[in-house]
C-alpha atoms as one frame of an Amber mdcrd trajectory, in Angstrom:
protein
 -56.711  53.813 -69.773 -57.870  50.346 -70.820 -56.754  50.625 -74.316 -53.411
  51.792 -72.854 -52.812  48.444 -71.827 -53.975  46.610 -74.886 -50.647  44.342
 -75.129 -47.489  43.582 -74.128 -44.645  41.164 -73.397 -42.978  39.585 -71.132
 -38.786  39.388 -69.750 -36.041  38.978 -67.568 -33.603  36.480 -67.166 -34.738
  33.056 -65.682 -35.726  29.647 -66.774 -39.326  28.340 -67.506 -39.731  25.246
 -68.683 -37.037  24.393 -71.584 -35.945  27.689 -72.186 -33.400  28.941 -70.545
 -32.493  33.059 -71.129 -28.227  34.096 -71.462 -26.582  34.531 -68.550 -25.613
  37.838 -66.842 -29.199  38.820 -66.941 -28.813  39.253 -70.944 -32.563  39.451
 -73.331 -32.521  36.150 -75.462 -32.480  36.546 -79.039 -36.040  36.696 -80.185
 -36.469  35.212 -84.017 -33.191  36.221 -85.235 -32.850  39.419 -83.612 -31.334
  40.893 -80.192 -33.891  42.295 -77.621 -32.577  45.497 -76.084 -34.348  45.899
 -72.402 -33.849  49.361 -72.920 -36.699  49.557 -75.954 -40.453  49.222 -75.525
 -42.395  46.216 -77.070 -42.485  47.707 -80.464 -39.170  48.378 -81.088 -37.688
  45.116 -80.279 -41.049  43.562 -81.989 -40.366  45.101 -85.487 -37.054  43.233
 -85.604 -38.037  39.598 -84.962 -38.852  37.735 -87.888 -40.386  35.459 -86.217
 -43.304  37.917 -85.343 -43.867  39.766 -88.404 -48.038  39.223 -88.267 -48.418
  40.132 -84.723 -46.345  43.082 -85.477 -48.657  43.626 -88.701 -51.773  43.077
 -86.937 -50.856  45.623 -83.785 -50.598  48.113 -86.848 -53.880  47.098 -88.149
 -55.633  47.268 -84.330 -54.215  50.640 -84.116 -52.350  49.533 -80.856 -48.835
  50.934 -81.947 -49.183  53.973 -79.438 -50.414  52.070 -76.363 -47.380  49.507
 -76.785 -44.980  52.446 -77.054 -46.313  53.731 -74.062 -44.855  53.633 -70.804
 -47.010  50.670 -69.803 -45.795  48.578 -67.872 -47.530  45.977 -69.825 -46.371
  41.873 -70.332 -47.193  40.310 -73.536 -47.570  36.763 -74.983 -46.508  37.427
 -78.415 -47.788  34.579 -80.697 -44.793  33.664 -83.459 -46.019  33.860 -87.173
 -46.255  29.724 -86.841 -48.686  30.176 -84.345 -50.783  32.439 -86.936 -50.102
  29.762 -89.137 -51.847  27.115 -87.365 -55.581  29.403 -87.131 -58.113  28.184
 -89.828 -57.429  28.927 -93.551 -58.558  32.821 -93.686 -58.159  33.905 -90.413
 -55.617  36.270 -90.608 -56.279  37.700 -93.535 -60.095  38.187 -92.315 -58.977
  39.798 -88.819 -56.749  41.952 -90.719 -59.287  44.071 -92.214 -60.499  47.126
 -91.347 -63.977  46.314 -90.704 -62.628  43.963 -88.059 -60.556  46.228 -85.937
 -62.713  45.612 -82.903 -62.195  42.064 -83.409 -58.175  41.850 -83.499 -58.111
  44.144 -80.863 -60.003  41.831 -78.369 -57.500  39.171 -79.551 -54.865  40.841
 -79.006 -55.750  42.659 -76.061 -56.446  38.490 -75.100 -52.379  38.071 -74.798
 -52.023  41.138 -72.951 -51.990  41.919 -69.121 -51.593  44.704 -67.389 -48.549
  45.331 -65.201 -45.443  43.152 -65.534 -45.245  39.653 -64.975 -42.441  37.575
 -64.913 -41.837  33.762 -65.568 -41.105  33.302 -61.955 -44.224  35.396 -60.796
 -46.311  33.242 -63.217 -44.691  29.878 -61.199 -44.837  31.578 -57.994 -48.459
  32.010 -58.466 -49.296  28.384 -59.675 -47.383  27.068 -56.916 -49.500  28.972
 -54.354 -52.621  27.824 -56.408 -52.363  24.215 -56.974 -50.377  24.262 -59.820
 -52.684  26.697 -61.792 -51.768  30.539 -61.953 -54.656  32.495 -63.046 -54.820
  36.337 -64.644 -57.295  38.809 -66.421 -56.312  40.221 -69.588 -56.775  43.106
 -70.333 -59.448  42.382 -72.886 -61.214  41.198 -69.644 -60.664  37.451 -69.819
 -58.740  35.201 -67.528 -56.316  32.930 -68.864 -54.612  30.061 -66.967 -51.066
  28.665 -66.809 -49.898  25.258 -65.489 -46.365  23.582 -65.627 -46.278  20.939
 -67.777 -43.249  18.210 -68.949 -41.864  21.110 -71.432 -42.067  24.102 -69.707
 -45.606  26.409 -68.709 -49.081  25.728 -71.060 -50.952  28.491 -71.583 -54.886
  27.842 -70.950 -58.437  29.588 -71.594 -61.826  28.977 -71.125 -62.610  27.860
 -74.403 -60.328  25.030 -74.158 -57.117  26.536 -76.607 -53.610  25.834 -75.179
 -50.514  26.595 -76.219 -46.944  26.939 -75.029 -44.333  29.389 -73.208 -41.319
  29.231 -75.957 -39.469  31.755 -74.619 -39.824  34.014 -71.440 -38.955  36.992
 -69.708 -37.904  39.052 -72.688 -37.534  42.201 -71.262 -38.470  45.518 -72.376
 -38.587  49.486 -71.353 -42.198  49.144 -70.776 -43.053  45.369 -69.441 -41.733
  42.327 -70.568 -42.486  39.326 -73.702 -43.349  35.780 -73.118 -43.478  34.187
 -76.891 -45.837  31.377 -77.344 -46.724  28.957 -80.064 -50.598  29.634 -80.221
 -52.659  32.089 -80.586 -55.189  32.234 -77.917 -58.865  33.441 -79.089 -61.366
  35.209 -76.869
C-alpha cells in the first residue's frame, strides 16, 4: 500500500500566494499544456513541458502504476528548472538503475497521501502558527509557511522552495508545482 502512494499532485481552483487558477473552477495550464481534472497525475504530467524529468524520473522509479492508480494522492511536482538547480550530476546519477531506491525516496519526498488542497495547506498553518506540517509518504514531514510571494515549502534539512502553481486537479489527487526539489 505504501508504494501505492509514492507521488502525486495537487488542484482545484483557488489562490495561494501569487498564483491565481482560471475562473469557473477551470485546471491552470501547467507548462504549456491544459490539465484535464478528469485524468490521473500521469496523463496530464506527460504533457507539460515544463516537467519532462520528473516525468522521466517517475519512469525510472518504476512509479508509473501507483500514480495511475486511483490514489487519491497530492503531489509537488518539481519543474525541470528546479532539477536544474541540484548539483552538476545529480540527475543523471539518480537516474540510474542502481539508484532506484534512491529516486524513489525523493520522489516519494513530494508526495502525500490523500488530497490536499491549497486552502487545506493555509487552513492548517493558520491553526498552527503559521506553519502547516505533513508526512510524506516516504515518511518525512515537510513544512509550509506563507511567505510575501505565496506558500514556501520547508524540510528538516533546511531546503526551501516555492508553491508556483496550486491546486491542479486530477482524477486521482491533485498537483502543487514548485521550484525546488526537496531532498530527503
Amino acid at each position: 500500500m505504501k508504494s501505492a502512494l509514492k507521488i502525486s499532485f495537487v488542484a482545484a481552483a483557488i489562490t495561494l500566494g501569487a498564483t491565481t487558477l482560471v475562473a469557473g473552477g477551470k485546471n491552470p495550464i501547467v507548462g504549456g499544456a491544459a490539465m484535464f481534472p478528469a485524468k490521473n497525475i500521469v496523463e496530464n504530467a506527460v504533457n507539460s513541458k515544463d516537467h519532462t524529468t520528473l516525468v522521466a524520473a517517475v519512469k525510472a522509479a518504476g512509479l508509473v502504476d501507483t500514480l495511475t492508480s486511483p490514489g487519491p494522492f497530492t503531489v509537488f511536482a518539481p519543474t525541470n528548472a528546479a532539477f536544474a538547480k541540484l548539483p552538476a550530476g545529480t540527475v543523471d546519477t539518480l537516474l540510474k538503475p542502481e539508484n532506484k531506491g534512491t529516486l524513489a525516496a525523493v520522489l516519494t519526498y513530494h508526495v502525500l497521501p490523500g488530497k490536499v488542497s491549497a486552502a487545506a495547506i493555509a487552513a492548517n498553518a493558520k491553526a498552527h502558527g503559521g506553519t502547516a506540517t505533513y508526512t510524506t509518504v516516504q515518511g518525512t514531514a515537510l513544512r509550509f509557511k506563507k511567505s510575501a510571494s505565496g506558500y514556501t515549502i520547508l524540510d528538516d534539512k533546511g531546503h526551501s522552495g516555492r508553491i508556483t502553481i496550486a491546486d491542479v486537479a486530477q482524477s486521482n489527487g491533485v498537483i502543487h508545482v514548485i521550484d525546488t526539489v526537496m531532498l530527503p
